[in-house]
PLY file of the C-alpha trace (Angstrom):
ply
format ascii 1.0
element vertex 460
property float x
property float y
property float z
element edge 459
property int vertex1
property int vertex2
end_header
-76.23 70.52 57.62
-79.22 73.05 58.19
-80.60 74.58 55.34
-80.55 78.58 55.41
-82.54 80.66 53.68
-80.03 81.11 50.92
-79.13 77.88 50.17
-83.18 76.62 50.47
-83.71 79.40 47.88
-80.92 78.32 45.82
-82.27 74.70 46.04
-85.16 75.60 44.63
-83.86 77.82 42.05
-82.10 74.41 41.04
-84.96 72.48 41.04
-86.56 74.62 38.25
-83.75 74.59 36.49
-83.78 71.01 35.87
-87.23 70.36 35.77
-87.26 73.07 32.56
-87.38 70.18 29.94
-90.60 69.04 31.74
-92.44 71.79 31.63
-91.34 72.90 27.86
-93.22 70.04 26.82
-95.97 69.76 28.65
-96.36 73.67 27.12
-96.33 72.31 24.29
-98.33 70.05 24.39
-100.93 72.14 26.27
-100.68 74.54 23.52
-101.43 71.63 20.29
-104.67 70.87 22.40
-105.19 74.66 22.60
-104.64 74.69 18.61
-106.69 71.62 17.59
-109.76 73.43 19.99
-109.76 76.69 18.48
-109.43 74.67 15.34
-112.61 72.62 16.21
-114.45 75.64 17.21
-113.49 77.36 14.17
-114.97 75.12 12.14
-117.94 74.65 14.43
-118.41 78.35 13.60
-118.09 77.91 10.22
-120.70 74.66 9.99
-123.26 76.48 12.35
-123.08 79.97 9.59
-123.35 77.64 6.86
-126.46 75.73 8.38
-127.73 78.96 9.29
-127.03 80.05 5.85
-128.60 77.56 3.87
-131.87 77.48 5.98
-132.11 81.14 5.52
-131.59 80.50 2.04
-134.56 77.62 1.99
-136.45 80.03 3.86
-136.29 82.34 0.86
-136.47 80.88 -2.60
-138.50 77.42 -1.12
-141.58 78.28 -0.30
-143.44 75.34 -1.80
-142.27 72.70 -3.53
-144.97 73.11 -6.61
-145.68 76.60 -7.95
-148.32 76.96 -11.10
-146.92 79.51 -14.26
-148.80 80.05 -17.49
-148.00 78.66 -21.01
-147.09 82.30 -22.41
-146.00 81.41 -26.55
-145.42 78.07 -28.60
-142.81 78.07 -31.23
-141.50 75.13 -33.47
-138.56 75.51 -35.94
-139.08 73.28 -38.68
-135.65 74.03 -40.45
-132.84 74.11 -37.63
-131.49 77.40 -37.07
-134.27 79.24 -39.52
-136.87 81.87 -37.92
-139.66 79.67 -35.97
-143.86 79.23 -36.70
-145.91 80.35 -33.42
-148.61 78.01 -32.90
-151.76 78.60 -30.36
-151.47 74.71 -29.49
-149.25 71.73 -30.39
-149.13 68.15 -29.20
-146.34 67.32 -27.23
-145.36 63.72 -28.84
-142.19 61.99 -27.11
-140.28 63.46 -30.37
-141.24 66.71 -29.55
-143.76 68.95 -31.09
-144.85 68.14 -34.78
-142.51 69.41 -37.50
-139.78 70.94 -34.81
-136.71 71.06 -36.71
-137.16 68.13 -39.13
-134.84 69.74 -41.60
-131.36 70.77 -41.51
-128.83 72.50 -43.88
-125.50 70.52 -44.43
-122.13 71.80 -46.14
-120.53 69.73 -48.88
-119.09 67.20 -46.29
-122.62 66.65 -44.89
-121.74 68.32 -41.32
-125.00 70.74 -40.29
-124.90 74.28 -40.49
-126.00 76.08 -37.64
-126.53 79.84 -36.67
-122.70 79.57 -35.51
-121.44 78.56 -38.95
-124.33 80.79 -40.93
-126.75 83.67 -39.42
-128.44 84.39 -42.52
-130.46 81.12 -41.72
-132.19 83.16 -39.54
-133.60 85.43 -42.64
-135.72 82.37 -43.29
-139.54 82.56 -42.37
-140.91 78.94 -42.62
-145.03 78.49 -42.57
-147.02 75.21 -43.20
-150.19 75.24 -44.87
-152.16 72.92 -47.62
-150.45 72.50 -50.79
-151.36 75.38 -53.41
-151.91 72.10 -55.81
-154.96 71.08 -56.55
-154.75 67.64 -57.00
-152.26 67.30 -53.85
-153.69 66.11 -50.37
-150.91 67.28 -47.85
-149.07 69.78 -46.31
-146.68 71.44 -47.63
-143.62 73.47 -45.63
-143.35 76.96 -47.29
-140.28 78.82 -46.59
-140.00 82.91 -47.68
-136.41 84.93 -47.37
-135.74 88.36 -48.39
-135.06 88.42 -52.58
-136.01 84.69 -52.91
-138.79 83.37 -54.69
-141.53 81.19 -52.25
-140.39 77.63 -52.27
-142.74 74.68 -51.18
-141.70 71.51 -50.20
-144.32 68.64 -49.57
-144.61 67.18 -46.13
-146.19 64.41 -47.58
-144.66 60.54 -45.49
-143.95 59.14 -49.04
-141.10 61.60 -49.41
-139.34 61.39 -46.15
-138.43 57.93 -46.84
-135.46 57.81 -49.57
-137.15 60.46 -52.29
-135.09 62.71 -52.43
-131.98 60.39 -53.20
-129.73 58.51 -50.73
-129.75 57.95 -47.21
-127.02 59.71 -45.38
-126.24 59.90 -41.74
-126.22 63.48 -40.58
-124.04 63.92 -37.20
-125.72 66.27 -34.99
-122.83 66.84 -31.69
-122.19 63.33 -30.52
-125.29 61.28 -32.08
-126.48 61.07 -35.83
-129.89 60.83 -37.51
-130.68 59.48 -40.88
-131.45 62.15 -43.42
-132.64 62.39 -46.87
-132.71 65.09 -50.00
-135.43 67.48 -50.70
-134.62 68.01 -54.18
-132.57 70.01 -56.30
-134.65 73.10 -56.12
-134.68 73.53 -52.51
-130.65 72.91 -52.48
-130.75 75.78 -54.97
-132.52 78.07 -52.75
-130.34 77.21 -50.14
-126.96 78.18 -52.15
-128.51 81.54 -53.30
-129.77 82.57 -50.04
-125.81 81.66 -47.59
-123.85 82.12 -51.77
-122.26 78.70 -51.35
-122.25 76.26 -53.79
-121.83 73.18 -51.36
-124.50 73.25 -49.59
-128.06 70.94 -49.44
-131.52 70.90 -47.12
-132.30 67.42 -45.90
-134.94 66.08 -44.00
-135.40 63.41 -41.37
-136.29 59.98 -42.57
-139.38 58.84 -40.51
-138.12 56.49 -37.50
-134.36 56.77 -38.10
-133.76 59.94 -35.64
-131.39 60.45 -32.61
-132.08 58.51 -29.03
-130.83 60.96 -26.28
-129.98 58.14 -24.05
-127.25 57.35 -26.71
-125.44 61.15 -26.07
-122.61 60.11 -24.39
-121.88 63.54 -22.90
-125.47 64.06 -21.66
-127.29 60.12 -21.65
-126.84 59.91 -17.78
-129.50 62.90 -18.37
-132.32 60.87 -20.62
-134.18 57.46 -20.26
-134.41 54.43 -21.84
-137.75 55.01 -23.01
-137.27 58.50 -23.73
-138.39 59.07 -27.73
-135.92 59.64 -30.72
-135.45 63.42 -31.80
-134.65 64.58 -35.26
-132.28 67.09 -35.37
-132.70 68.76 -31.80
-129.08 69.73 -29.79
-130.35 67.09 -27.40
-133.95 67.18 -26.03
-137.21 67.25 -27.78
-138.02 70.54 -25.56
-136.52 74.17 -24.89
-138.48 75.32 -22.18
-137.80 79.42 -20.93
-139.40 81.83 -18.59
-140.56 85.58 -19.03
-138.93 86.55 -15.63
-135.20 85.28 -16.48
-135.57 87.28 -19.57
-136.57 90.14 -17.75
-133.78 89.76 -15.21
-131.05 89.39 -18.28
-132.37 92.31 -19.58
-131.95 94.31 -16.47
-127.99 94.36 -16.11
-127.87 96.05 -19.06
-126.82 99.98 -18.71
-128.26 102.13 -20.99
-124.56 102.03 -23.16
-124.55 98.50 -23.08
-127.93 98.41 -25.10
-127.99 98.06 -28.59
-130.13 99.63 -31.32
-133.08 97.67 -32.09
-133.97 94.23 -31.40
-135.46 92.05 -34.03
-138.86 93.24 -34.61
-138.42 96.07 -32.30
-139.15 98.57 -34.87
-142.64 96.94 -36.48
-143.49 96.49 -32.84
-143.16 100.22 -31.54
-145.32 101.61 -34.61
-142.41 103.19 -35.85
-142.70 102.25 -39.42
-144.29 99.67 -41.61
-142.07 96.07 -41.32
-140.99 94.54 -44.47
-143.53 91.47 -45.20
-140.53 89.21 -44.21
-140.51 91.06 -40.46
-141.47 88.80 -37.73
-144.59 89.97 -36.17
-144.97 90.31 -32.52
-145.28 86.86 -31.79
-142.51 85.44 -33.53
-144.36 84.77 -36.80
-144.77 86.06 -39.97
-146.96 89.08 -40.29
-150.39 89.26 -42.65
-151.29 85.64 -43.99
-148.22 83.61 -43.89
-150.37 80.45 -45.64
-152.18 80.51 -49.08
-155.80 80.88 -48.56
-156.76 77.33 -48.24
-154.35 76.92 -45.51
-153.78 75.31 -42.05
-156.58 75.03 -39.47
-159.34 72.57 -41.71
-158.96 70.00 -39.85
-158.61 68.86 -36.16
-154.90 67.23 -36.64
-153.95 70.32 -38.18
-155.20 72.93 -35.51
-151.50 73.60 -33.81
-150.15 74.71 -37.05
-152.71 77.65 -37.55
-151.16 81.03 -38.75
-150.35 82.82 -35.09
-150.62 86.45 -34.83
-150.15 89.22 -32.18
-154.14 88.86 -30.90
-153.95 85.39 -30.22
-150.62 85.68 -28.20
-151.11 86.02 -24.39
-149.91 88.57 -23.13
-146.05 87.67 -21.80
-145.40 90.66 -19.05
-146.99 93.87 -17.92
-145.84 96.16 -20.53
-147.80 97.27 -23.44
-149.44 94.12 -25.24
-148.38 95.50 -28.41
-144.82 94.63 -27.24
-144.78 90.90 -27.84
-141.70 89.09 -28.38
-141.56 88.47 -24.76
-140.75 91.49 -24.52
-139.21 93.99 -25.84
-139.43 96.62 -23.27
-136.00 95.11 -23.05
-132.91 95.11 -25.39
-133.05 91.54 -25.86
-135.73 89.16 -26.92
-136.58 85.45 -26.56
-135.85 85.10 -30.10
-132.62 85.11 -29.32
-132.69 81.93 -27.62
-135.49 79.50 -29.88
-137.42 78.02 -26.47
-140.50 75.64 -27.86
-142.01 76.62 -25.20
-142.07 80.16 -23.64
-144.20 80.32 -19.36
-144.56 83.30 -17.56
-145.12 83.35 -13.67
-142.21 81.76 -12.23
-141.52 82.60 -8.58
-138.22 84.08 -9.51
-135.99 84.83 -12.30
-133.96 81.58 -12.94
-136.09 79.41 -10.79
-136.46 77.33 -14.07
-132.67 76.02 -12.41
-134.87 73.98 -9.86
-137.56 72.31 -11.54
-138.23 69.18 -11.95
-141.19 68.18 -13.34
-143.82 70.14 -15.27
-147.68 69.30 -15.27
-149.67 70.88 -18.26
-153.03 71.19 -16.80
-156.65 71.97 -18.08
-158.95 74.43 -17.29
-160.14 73.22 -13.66
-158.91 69.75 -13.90
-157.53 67.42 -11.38
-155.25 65.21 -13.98
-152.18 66.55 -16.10
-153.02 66.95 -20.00
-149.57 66.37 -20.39
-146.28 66.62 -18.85
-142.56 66.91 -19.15
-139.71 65.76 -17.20
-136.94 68.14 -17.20
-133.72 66.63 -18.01
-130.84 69.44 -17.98
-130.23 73.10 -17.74
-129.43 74.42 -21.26
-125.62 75.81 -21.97
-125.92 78.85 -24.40
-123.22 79.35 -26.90
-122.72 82.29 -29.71
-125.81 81.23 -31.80
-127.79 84.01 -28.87
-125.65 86.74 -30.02
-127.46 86.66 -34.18
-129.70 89.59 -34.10
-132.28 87.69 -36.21
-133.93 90.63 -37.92
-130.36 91.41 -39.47
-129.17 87.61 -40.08
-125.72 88.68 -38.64
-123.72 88.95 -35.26
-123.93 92.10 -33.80
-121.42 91.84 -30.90
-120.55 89.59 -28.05
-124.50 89.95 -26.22
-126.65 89.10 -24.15
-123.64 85.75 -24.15
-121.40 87.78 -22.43
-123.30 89.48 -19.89
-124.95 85.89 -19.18
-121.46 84.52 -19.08
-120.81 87.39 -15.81
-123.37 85.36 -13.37
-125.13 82.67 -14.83
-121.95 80.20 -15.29
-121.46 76.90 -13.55
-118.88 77.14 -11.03
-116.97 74.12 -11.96
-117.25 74.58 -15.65
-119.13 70.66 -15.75
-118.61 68.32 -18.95
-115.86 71.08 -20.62
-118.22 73.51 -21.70
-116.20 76.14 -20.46
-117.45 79.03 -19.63
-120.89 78.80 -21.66
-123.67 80.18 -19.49
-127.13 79.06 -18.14
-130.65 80.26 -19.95
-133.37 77.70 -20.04
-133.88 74.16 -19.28
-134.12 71.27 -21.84
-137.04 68.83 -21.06
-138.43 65.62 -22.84
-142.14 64.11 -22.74
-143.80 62.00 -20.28
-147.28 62.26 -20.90
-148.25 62.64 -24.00
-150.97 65.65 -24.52
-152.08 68.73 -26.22
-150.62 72.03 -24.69
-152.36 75.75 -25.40
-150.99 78.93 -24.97
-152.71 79.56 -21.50
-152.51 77.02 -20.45
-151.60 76.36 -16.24
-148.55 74.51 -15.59
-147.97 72.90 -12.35
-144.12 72.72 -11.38
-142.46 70.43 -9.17
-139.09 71.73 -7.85
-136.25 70.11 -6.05
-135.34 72.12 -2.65
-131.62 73.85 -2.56
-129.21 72.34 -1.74
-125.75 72.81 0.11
-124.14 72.61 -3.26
-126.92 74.84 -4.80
-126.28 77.31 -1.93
-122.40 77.41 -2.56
-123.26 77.40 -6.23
-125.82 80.51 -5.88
-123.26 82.37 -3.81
-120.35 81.51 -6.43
-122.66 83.31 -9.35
-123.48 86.48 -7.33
-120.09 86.62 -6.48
-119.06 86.88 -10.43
-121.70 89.32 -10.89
-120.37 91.78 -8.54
0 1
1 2
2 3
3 4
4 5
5 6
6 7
7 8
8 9
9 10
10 11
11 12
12 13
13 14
14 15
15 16
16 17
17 18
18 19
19 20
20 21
21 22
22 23
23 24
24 25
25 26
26 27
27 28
28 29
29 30
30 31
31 32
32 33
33 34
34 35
35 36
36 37
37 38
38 39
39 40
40 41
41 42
42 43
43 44
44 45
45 46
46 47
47 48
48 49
49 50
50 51
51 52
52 53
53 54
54 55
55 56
56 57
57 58
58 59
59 60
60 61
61 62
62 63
63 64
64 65
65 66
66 67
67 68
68 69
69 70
70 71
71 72
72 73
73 74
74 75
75 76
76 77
77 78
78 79
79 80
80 81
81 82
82 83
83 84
84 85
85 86
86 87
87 88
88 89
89 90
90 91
91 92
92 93
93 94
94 95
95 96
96 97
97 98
98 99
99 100
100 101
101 102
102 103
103 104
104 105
105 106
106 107
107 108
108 109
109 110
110 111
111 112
112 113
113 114
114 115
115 116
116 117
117 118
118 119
119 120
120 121
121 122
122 123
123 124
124 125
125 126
126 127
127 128
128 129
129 130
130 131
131 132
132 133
133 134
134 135
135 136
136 137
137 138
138 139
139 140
140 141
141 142
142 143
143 144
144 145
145 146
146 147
147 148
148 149
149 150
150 151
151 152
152 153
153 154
154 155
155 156
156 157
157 158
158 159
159 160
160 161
161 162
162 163
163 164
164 165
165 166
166 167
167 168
168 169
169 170
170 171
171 172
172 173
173 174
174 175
175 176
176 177
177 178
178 179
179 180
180 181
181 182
182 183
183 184
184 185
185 186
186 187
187 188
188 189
189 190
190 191
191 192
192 193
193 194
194 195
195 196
196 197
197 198
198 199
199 200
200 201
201 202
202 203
203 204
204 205
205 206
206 207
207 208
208 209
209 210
210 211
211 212
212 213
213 214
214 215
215 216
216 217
217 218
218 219
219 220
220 221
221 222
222 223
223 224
224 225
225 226
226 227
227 228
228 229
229 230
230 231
231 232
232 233
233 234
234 235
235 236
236 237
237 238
238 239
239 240
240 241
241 242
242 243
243 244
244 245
245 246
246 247
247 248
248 249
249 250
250 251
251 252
252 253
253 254
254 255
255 256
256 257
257 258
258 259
259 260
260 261
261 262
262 263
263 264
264 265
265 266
266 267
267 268
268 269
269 270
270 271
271 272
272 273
273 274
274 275
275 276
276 277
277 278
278 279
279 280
280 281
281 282
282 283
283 284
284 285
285 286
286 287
287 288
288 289
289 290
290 291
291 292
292 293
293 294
294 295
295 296
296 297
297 298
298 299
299 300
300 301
301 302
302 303
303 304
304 305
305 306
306 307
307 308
308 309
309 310
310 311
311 312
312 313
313 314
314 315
315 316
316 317
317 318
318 319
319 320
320 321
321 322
322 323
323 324
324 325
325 326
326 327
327 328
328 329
329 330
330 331
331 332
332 333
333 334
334 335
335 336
336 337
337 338
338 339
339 340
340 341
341 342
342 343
343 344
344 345
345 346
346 347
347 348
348 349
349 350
350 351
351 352
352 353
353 354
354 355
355 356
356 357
357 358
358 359
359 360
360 361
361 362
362 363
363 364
364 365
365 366
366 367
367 368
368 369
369 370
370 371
371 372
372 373
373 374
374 375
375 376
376 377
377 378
378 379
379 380
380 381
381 382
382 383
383 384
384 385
385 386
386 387
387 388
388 389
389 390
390 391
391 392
392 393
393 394
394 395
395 396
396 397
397 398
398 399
399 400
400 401
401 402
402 403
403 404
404 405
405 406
406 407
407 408
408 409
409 410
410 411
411 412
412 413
413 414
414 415
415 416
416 417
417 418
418 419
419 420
420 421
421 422
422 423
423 424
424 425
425 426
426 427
427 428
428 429
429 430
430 431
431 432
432 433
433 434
434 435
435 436
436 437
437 438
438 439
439 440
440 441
441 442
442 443
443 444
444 445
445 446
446 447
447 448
448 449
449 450
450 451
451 452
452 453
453 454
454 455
455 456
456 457
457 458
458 459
């Protein structure tokens, strides 16, 4: 039968009809390959703005691998969590700097007291100098606190090996050191300066102290041949940076600032500071040593009394300043680095370093050097205002805790913030305040790009 236009139209109008499954699924299909393209592209996008991104980053905060910074101050603490002694030189030993916090406070159960557990520690002004005794041949730690007579305590080797009683194992975090008494008087002094009755002042015995390969929160950070420490958190070394301080001090709006800083007042000219005052740079001011004291002999020479004239200058405000600095509410005090550099290419660009090179006048070859093992966690010990001995709020730890946090809150530390790095010894040497530093950093990462533009993120 001939086809007519009608019936050829209907024909065809049937064949569409049933071919409709076939072409629902090849739609389909055509439109998951449209999906997983636009998904591929998407993320081609993505990868191409992140390259992009991080090279722009690189291009920024890497330009060289090495930069050179200036030893600014020297501090050691001799008794943990008391007031430190800033030295013109010290010998960087793989236990740290001589004396650095060889003694430490303990309760009744022998567990240390820190800052955390009792700020008035920080009232304590420790200086070492020859022994006011005639017959005596060694030095003697002196330690000075506001209504407390001087008290001495010999430094001599014979009595850091069992003389002042029993052994005891003093935990310190995760690892424990071997401690000894000091004697009745100095527990004495102790318990009238904190008015508890339980507590002691013990020293390190020689040899027995803490290997920071042993930490096992942080060992993955130290080496086998690493030295011991004595009563350190975890490294020999606290090393900070003028410019972080600087940038810390910057966020803070003017009612955000509090009164005075410790030392503040002695520093501006104000008024006369009591004798106990810190001085500029972080010592005792006037003669903090009797009159035969420190600086006779060679091995003694980075324990000489330290005062404001023989500090180098830390930033460009008025030398007077000191204290690294206080043109700003907050000082380094607040955060007892050993050692103190100014010069870094940017604030916090102590995050990337890895190795630091203490070098001499015009020399070729390091006179000593450090090997930076971790970025240092803060906790509430930064907010004791150590001219009062007390907290006085929630700062700077709070306004650090705003951008200077991890983003994955590593090892359960929470949300305790970034300020400093902790470093241990490789080279043996003397270091001088002014002295050149040669730093080797590590280049940013992806990671270190996502991290950097987590932490501005929480500071917005």
């Amino acid at each position: 039968t001939p086809v007519t236009p009608k019936s050829r139209g209907t024909t065809s109008t049937l064949s569409c009809f049933r071919g409709t499954g076939y072409v629902g699924r090849a739609s389909m299909d055509t439109l998951a390959m449209s999906s997983v393209a636009a998904a591929a592209a998407a993320a081609a996008v993505v990868l191409s703005a992140v390259v992009v991104a991080s090279r722009l980053w690189r291009r920024r905060h890497l330009h060289d691998p090495q930069c050179t910074v200036r030893v600014a101050a020297l501090y050691i603490y001799p008794v943990k969590s008391c007031r430190p002694i800033c030295v013109s030189d010290a010998t960087a030993s793989g236990e740290g700097f001589r004396h650095d916090r060889r003694f430490v406070v303990v309760n009744g159960t022998g567990d240390m007291l820190t800052l955390r557990q009792a700020p008035l520690l920080t009232m304590v002004q420790p200086s070492i100098a020859r022994s006011s005794q005639p017959d005596a041949d060694a030095d003697c730690l002196y330690l000075e606190a506001p209504g407390l007579p001087r008290l001495q305590i010999s430094l001599a080797p014979s009595t850091a090996a069992g003389g002042g009683g029993a052994e005891q194992e003093v935990l310190v975090w995760r690892t424990s050191a071997a401690a000894c008494g000091c004697g009745a008087e100095a527990d004495e002094w102790f318990r009238r300066l904190l008015g508890r009755a339980d507590v002691r002042l013990l020293r390190l015995v020689s040899g027995r102290g803490r290997r920071p390969v042993d930490d096992p929160k942080w060992g993955h950070c130290a080496r086998e041949d690493d030295g011991s420490v004595a009563f350190h958190d975890f490294s020999p070394f606290l090393v900070t940076t003028v410019e972080s301080l600087h940038a810390l001090n910057r966020r803070f709006d003017g009612h955000e600032r509090p009164t005075r800083e410790a030392g503040a007042t002695a520093l501006s000219g104000d008024e006369p500071s009591p004798s106990w005052a810190p001085s500029p740079c972080g010592c005792q001011s006037g003669a903090v040593a009797p009159a035969n004291g420190v600086g006779a002999g060679a091995g003694d020479r980075g324990f000489r009394p330290c005062h404001a004239s023989n500090i180098a200058k830390a930033c460009s405000c008025d030398a007077r300043h000191g204290e690294h600095c206080a043109c700003g509410p907050y000082t380094m005090a607040r955060f007892r680095p050993n050692i103190v550099v100014q010069g870094a290419a940017a604030a916090f660009d102590e995050d990337r370093w890895m190795h630091l090179a203490v070098m001499r006048d015009r020399g070729e070859h390091a006179a000593a050097s450090l090997r930076v093992m971790r970025r240092c966690h803060r906790c509430l010990a930064t907010t004791v205002n150590p001219l009062i001995g007390a907290r006085d709020g929630n700062q700077p730890l709070s306004k650090l805790r705003s951008f200077r946090r991890e983003p994955n809150k590593a090892f359960g530390f929470g949300v305790a913030p970034l300020f400093g790095i902790n470093a241990a010894t490789e080279r043996t040497g003397l270091i001088r305040v002014g002295d050149r530093i040669t730093v080797t950093r590590k280049g940013p990462s992806l990671t270190g790009l996502l991290g950097s533009l987590w932490r501005e993120a929480l500071s917005l």
